[in-house]
VEXBA-394590 format. One record per residue (C-alpha): residue number from 1; residue in one letter; x, y, z. Coordinates in Angstrom, 1 decimal. Last residue first. Layout:
N
<r i="NUM" aa="a" east="X" north="Y" up="Z"/>
...
END
This chain:
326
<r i="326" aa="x" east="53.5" north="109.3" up="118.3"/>
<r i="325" aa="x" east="51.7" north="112.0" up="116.5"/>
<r i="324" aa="x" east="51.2" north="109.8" up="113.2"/>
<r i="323" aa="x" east="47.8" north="108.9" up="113.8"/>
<r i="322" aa="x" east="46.5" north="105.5" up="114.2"/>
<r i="321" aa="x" east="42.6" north="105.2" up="113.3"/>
<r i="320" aa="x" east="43.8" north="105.1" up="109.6"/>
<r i="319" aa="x" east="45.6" north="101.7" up="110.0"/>
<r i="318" aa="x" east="47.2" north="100.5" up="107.2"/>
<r i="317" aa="x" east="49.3" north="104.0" up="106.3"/>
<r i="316" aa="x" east="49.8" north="104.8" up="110.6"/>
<r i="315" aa="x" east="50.8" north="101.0" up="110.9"/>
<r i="314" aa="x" east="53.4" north="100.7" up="108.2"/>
<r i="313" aa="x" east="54.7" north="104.1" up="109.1"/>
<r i="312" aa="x" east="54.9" north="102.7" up="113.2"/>
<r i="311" aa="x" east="56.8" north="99.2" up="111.4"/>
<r i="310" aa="x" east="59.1" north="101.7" up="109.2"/>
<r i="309" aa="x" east="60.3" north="103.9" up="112.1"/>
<r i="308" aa="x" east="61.1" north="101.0" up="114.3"/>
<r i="307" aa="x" east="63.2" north="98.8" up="111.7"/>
<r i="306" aa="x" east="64.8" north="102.2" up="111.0"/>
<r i="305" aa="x" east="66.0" north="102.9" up="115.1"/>
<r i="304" aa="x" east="67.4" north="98.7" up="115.2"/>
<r i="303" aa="x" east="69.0" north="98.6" up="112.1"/>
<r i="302" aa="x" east="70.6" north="102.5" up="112.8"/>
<r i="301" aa="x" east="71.6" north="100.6" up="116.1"/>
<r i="300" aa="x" east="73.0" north="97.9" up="114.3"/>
<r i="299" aa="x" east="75.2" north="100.2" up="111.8"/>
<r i="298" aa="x" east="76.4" north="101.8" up="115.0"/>
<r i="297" aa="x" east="77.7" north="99.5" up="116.8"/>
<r i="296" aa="x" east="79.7" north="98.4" up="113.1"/>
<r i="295" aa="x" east="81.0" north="101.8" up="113.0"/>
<r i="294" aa="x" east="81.9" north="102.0" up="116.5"/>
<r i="293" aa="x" east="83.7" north="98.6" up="116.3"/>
<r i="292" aa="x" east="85.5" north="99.1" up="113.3"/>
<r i="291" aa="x" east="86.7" north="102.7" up="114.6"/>
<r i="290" aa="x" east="87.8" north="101.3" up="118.2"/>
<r i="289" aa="x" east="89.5" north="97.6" up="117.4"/>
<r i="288" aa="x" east="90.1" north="97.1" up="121.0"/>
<r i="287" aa="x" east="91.5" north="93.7" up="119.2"/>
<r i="286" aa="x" east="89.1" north="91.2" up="120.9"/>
<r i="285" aa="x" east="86.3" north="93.6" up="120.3"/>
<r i="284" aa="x" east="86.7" north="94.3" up="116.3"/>
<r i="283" aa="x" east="87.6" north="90.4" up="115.9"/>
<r i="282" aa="x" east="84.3" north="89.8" up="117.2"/>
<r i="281" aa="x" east="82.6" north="92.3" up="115.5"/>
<r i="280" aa="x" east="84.0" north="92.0" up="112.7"/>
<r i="279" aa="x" east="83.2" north="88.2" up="112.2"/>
<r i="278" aa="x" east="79.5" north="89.2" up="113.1"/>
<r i="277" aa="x" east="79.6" north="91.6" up="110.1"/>
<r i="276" aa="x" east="79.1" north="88.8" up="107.7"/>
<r i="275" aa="x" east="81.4" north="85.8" up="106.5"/>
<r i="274" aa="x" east="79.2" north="83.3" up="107.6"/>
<r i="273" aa="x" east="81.5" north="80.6" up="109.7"/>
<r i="272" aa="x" east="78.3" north="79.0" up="110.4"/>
<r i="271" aa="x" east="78.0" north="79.4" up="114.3"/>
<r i="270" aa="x" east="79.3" north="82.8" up="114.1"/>
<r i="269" aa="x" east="77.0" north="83.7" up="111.3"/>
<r i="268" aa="x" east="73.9" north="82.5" up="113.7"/>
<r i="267" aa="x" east="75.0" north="84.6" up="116.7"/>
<r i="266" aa="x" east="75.3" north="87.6" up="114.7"/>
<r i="265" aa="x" east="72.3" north="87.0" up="112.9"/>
<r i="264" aa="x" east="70.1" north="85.6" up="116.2"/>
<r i="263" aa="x" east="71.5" north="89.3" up="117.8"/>
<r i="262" aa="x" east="70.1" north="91.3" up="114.8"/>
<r i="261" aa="x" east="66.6" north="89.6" up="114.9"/>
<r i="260" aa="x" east="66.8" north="90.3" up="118.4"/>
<r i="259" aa="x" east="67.4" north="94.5" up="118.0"/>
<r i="258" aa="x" east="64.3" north="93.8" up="115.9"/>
<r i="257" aa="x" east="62.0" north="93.0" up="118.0"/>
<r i="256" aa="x" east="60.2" north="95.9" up="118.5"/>
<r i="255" aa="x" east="59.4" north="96.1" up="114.7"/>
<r i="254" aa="x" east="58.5" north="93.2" up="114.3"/>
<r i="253" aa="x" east="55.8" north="94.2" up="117.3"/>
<r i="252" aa="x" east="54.4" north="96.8" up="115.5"/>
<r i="251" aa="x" east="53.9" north="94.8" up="112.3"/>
<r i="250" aa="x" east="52.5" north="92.3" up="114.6"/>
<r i="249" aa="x" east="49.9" north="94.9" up="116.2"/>
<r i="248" aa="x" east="48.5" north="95.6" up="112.2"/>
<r i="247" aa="x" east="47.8" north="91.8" up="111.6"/>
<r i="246" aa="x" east="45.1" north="91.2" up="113.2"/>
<r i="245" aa="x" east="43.1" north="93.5" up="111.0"/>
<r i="244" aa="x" east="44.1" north="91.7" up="108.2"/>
<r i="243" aa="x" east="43.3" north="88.5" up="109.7"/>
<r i="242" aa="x" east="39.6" north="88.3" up="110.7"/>
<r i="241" aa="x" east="37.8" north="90.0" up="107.4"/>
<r i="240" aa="x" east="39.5" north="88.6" up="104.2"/>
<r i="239" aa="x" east="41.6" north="85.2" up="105.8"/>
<r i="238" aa="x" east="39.4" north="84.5" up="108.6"/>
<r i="237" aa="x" east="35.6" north="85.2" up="107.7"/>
<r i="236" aa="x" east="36.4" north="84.3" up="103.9"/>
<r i="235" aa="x" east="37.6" north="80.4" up="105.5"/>
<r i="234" aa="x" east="34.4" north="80.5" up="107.7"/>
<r i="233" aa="x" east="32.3" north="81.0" up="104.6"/>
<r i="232" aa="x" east="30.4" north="84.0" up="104.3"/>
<r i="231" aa="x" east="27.0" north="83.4" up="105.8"/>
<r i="230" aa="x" east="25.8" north="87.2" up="106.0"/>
<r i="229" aa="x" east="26.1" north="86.2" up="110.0"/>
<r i="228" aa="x" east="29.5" north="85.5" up="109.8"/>
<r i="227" aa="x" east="31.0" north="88.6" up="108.5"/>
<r i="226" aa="x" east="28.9" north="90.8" up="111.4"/>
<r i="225" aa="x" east="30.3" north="88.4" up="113.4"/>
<r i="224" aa="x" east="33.5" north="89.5" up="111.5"/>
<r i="223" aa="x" east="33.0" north="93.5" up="112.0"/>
<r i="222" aa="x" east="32.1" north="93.2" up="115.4"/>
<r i="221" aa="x" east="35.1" north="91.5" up="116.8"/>
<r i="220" aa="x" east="35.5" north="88.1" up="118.4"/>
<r i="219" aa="x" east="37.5" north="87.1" up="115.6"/>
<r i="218" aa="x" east="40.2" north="89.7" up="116.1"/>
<r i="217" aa="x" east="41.0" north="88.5" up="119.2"/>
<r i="216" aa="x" east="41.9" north="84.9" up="118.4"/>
<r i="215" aa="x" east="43.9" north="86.4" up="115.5"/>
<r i="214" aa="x" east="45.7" north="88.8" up="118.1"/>
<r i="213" aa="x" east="46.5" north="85.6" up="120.3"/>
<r i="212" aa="x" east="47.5" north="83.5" up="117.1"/>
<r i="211" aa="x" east="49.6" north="86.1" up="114.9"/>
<r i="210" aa="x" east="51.4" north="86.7" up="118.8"/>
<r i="209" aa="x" east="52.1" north="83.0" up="119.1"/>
<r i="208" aa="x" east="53.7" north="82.8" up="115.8"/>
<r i="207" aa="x" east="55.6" north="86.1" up="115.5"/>
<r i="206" aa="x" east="57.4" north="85.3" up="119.5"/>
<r i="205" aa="x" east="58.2" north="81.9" up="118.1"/>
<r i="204" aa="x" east="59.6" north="82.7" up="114.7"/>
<r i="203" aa="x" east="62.9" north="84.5" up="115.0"/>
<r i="202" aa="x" east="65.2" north="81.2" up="116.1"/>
<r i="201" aa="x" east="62.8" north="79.1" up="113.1"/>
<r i="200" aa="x" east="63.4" north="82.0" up="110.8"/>
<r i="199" aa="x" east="67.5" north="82.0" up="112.0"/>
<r i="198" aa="x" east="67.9" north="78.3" up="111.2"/>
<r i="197" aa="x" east="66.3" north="78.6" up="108.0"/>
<r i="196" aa="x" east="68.9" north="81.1" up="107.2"/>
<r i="195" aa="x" east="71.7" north="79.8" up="108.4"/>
<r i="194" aa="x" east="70.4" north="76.2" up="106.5"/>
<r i="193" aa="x" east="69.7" north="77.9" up="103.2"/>
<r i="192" aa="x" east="72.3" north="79.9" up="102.6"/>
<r i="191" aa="x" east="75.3" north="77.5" up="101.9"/>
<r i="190" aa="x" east="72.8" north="76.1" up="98.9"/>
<r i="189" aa="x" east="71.8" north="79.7" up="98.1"/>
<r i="188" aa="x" east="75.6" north="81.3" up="98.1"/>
<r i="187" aa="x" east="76.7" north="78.0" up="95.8"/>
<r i="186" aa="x" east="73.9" north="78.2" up="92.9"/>
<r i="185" aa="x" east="74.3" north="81.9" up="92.8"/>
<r i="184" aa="x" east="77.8" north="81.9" up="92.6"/>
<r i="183" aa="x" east="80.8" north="82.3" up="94.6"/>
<r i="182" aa="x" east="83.4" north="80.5" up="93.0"/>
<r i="181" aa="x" east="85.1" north="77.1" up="93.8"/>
<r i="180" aa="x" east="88.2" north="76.6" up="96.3"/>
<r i="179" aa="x" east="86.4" north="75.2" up="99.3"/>
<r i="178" aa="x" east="82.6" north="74.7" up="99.2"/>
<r i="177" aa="x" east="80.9" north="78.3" up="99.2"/>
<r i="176" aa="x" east="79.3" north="80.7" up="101.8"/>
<r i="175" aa="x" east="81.1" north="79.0" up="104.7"/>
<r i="174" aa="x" east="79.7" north="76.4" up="106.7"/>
<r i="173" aa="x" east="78.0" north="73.1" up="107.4"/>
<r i="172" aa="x" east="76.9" north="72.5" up="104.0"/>
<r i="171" aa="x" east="73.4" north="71.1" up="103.4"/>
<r i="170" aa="x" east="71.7" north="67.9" up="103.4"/>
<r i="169" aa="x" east="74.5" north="65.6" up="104.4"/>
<r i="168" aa="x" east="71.6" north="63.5" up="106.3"/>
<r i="167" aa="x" east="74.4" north="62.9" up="109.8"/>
<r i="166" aa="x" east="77.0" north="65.5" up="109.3"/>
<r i="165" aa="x" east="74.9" north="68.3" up="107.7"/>
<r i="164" aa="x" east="71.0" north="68.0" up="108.2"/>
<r i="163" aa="x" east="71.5" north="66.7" up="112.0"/>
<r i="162" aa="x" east="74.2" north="67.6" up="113.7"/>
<r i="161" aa="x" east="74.4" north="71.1" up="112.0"/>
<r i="160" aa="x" east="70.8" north="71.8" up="112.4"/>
<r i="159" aa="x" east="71.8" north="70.7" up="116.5"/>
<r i="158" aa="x" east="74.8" north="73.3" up="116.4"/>
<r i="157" aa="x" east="72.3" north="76.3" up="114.7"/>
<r i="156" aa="x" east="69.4" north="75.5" up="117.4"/>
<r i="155" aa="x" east="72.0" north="75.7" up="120.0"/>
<r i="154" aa="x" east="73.9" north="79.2" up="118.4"/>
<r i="153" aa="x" east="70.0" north="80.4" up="118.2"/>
<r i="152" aa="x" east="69.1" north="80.0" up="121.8"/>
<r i="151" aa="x" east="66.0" north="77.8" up="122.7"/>
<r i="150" aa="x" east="63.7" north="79.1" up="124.7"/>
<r i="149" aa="x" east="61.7" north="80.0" up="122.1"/>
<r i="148" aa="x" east="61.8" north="77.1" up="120.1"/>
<r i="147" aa="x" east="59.8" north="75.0" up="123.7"/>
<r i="146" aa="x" east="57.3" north="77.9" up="123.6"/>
<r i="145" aa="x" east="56.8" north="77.9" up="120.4"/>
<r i="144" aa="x" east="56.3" north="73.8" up="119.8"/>
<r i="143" aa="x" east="54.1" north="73.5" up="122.5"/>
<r i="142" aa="x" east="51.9" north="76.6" up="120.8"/>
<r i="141" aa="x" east="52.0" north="74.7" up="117.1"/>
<r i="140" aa="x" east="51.4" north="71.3" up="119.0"/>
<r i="139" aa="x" east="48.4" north="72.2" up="121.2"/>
<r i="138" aa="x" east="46.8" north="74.7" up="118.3"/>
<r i="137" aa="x" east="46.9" north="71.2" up="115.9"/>
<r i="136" aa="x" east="46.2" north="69.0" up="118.1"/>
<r i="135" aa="x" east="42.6" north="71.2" up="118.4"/>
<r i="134" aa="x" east="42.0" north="73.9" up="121.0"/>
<r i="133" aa="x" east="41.7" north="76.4" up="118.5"/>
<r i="132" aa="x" east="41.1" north="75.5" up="114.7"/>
<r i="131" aa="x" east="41.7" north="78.5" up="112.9"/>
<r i="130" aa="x" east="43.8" north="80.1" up="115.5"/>
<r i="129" aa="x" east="46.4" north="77.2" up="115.1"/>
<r i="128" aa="x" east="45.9" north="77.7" up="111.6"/>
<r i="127" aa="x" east="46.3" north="81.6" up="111.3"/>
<r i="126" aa="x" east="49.9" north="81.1" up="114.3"/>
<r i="125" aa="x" east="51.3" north="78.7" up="111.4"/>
<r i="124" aa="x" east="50.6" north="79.6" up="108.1"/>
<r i="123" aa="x" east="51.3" north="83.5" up="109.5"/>
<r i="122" aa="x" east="54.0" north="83.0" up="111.7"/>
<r i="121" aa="x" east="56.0" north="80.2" up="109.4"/>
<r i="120" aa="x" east="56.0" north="83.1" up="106.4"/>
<r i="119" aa="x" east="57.0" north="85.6" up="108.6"/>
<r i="118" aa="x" east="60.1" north="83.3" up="110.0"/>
<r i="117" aa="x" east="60.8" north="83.3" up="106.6"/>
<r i="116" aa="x" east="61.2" north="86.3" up="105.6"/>
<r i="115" aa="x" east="63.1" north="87.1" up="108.7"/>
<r i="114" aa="x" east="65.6" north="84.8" up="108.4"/>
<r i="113" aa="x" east="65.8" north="85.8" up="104.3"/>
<r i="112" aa="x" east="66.1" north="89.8" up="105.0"/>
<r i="111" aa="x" east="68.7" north="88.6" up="108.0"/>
<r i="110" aa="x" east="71.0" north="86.3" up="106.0"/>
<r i="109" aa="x" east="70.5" north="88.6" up="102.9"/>
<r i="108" aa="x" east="71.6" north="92.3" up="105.1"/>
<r i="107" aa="x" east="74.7" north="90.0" up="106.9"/>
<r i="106" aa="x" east="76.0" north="89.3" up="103.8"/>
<r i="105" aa="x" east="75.8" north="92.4" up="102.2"/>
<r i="104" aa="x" east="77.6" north="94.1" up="105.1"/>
<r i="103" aa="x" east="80.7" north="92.1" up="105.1"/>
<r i="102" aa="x" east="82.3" north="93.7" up="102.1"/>
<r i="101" aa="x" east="80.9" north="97.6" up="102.4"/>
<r i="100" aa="x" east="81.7" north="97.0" up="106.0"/>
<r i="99" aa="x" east="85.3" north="96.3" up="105.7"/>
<r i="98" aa="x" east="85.9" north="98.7" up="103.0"/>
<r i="97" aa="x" east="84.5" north="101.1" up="104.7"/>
<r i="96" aa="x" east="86.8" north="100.3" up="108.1"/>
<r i="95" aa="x" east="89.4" north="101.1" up="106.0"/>
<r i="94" aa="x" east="91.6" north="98.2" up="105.8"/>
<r i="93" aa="x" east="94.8" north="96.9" up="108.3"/>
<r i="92" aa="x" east="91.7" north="93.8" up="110.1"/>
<r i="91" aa="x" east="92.6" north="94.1" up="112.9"/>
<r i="90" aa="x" east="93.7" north="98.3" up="113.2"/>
<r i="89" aa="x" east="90.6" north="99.3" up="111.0"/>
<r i="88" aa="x" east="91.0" north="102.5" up="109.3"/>
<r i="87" aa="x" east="88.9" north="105.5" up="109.7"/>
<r i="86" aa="x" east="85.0" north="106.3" up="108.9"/>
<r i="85" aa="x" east="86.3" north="109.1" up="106.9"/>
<r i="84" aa="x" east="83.3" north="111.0" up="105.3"/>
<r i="83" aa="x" east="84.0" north="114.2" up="106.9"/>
<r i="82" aa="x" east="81.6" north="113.7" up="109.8"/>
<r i="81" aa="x" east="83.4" north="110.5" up="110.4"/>
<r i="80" aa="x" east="86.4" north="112.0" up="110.7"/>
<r i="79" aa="x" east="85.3" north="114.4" up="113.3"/>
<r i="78" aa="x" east="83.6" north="111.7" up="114.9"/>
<r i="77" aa="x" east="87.2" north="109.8" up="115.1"/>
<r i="76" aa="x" east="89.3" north="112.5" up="116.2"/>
<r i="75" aa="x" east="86.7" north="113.3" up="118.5"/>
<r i="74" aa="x" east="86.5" north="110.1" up="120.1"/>
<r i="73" aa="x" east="90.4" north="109.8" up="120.5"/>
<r i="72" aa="x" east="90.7" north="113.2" up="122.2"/>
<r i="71" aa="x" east="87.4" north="112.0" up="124.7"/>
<r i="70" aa="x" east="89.6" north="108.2" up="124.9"/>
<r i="69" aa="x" east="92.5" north="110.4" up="126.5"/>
<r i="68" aa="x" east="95.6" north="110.4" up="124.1"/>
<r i="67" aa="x" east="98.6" north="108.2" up="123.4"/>
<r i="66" aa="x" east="96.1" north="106.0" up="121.3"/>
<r i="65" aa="x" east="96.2" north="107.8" up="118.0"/>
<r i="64" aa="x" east="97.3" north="105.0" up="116.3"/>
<r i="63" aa="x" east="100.7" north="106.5" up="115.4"/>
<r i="62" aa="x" east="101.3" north="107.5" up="118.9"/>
<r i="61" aa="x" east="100.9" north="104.0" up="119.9"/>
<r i="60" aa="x" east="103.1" north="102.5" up="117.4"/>
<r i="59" aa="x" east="105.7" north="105.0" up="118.5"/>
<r i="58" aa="x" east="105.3" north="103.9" up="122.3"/>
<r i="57" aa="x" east="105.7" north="99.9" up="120.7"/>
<r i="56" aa="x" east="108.6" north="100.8" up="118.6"/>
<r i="55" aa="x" east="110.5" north="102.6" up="121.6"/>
<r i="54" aa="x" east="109.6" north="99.9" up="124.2"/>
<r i="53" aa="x" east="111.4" north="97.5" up="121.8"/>
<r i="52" aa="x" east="109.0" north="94.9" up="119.7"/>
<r i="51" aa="x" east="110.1" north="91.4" up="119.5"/>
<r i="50" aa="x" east="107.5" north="89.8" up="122.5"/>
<r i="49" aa="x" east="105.3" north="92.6" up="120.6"/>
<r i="48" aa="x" east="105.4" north="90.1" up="117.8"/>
<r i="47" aa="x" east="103.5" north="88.1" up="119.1"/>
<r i="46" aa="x" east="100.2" north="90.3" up="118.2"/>
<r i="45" aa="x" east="101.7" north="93.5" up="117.2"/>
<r i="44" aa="x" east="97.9" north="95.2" up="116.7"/>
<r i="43" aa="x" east="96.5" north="92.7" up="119.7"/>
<r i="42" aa="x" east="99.6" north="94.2" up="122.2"/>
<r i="41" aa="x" east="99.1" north="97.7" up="120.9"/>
<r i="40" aa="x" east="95.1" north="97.9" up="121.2"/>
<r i="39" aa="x" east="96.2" north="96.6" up="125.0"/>
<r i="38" aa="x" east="93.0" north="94.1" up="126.7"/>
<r i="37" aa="x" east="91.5" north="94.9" up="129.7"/>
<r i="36" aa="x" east="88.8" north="96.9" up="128.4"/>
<r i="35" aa="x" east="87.6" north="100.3" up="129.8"/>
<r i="34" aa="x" east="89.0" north="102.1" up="126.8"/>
<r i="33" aa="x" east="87.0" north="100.0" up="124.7"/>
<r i="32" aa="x" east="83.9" north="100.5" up="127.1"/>
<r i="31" aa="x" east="84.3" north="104.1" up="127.2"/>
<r i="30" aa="x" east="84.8" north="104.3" up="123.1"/>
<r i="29" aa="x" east="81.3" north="102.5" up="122.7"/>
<r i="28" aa="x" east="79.7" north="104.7" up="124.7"/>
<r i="27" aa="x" east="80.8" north="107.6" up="122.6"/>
<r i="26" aa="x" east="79.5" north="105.9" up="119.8"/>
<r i="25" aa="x" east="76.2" north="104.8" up="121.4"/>
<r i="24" aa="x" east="76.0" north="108.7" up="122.4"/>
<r i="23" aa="x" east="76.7" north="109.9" up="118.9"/>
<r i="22" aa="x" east="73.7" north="107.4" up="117.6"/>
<r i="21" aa="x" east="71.1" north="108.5" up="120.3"/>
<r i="20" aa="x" east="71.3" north="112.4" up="119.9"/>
<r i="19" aa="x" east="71.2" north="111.6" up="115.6"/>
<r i="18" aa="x" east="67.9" north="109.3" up="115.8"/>
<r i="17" aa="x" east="65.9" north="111.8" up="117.5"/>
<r i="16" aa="x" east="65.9" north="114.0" up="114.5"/>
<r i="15" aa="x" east="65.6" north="111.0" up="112.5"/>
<r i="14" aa="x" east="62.1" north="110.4" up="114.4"/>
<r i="13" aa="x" east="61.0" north="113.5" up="114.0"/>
<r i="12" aa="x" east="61.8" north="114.1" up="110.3"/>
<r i="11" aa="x" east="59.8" north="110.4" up="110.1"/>
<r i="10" aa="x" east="56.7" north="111.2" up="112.0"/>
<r i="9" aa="x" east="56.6" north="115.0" up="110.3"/>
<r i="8" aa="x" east="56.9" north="112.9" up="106.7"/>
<r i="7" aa="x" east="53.7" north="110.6" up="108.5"/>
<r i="6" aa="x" east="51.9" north="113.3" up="109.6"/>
<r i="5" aa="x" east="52.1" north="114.9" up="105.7"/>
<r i="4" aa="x" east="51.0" north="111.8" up="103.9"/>
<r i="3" aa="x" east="48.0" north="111.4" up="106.8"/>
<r i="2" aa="x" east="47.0" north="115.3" up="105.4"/>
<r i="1" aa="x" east="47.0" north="118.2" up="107.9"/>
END
């Protein structure tokens, strides 16, 4: 069998599997809505309920659907969604598409730039403190990423606030656009860059250190003595021979760490006012909000199960000594 066709059987299989495990995070979802303390009615009136007569609010509840048992309520709602109707969002009074299709963008360039430049700091970073190990350098870049690491990302947001908003006036503290003017390129990018640079630095830590460990260990292989001892310079030895090889396990593991990379975002829009899907999902699970919050469940876990699927392809097409059987 070719590597082209392993790697269509790889990604088949995997989407296969991907359908099992999306219905039962929807179906979870609905157990924990209909677990929750709070009403649907009561957060769909708000306080107006207060106004409401026991007739409205039992009519109200037949007309949401939520007179039934949650199994009725998830069928109704996956039989929708099998037609194309992903519902209509009880906060928010939209179809949940619309909702998504409006938040969704944001989210996707808040997390594409985080993570592009949390790559970027991994591989100047974790190559040069591998480069010159045991130097001030290494010390300060691995201090440095363990101390960021334990750091949450709504902290590290608040303190970027403090600091290159209120006191240097560097950036704007929130929103996508100052008040009133329209959203432009030159606007999105300047109210951009500190979520986003917030959310690389959040994301970088674990991509850092691991560049240096498997950087270290590439270097001790065969192939770059060999490198060495045809006197290549040390600076061909690392970046042509040592490095490309290290870099196949950190695809794998950007993969892995994806479901993070989603929970910085959400946690990073929040801090920012960013008007992505984390807004939605907040508003979604204060209001028992069940077909925004499935949907937008399962648009992370379809993140999560692709962000997978493309680091193991990446691997098996760099790699030819991985095979596509896993």
């Amino acid at each position: 069998m070719s590597r082209a066709a392993a790697v269509r059987r790889l990604v088949l299989r995997r989407l296969a599997f991907s359908v099992p495990v999306l219905v039962l995070v929807a179906f979870v979802v609905f157990l924990l809505a209909a677990a929750s303390p709070f009403d649907p009615v009561y957060q769909y009136y708000g306080v107006e309920i207060y106004n409401a007569s026991a007739q409205d609010v039992a009519r109200v509840r037949e007309q949401l659907g939520l007179d039934t048992g949650v199994l009725a309520q998830f069928w109704n709602w996956a039989s929708g969604v099998a037609s194309g109707d992903l519902g209509v969002s009880r906060a928010f009074r939209q179809p949940v598409a619309q909702v998504v299709a409006e938040r969704l963008p944001w989210t996707m360039l808040l997390a594409a730039t985080g993570l592009a430049l949390a790559v970027v700091l991994a591989l100047v970073l974790g190559t040069t403190a591998a480069w010159r190990q045991g130097g001030w350098v290494d010390r300060l870049v691995t201090g440095l990423g363990h101390v960021v690491a334990g750091l949450p990302p709504f902290v590290l947001a608040l303190l970027a606030i403090a600091v290159f908003s209120l006191a240097l006036g560097w950036f704007p503290v929130a929103g996508l656009t100052d008040g009133g003017s329209e959203v432009t390129f030159g606007q999105v990018a300047g109210h951009l860059a500190l979520p986003a640079l917030v959310l690389g630095v959040s994301q970088a830590p674990w991509l850092v250190l691991h560049v240096r460990q498997s950087l270290l260990e590439s270097l001790t292989e065969d192939h770059v003595t060999g490198a060495r001892a045809r006197g290549l310079r040390e600076r061909v030895v690392v970046l042509r021979h040592a490095l490309p090889t290290a870099l196949l396990p950190v695809v794998t593991l950007t993969g892995v760490r994806i479901p993070e990379l989603v929970t910085g975002t959400v946690l990073v829009e929040e801090v920012f006012s960013w008007p992505g899907l984390a807004g939605a999902i907040v508003t979604a699970a204060t209001a028992v909000d069940y077909p925004l919050l499935a949907v937008v469940t399962l648009t992370a876990t379809a993140a999560v199960l692709l962000g997978s699927l493309l680091a193991d392809v990446a691997v098996v097409l760099l790699d030819p000594r991985v095979t596509a059987d896993g």
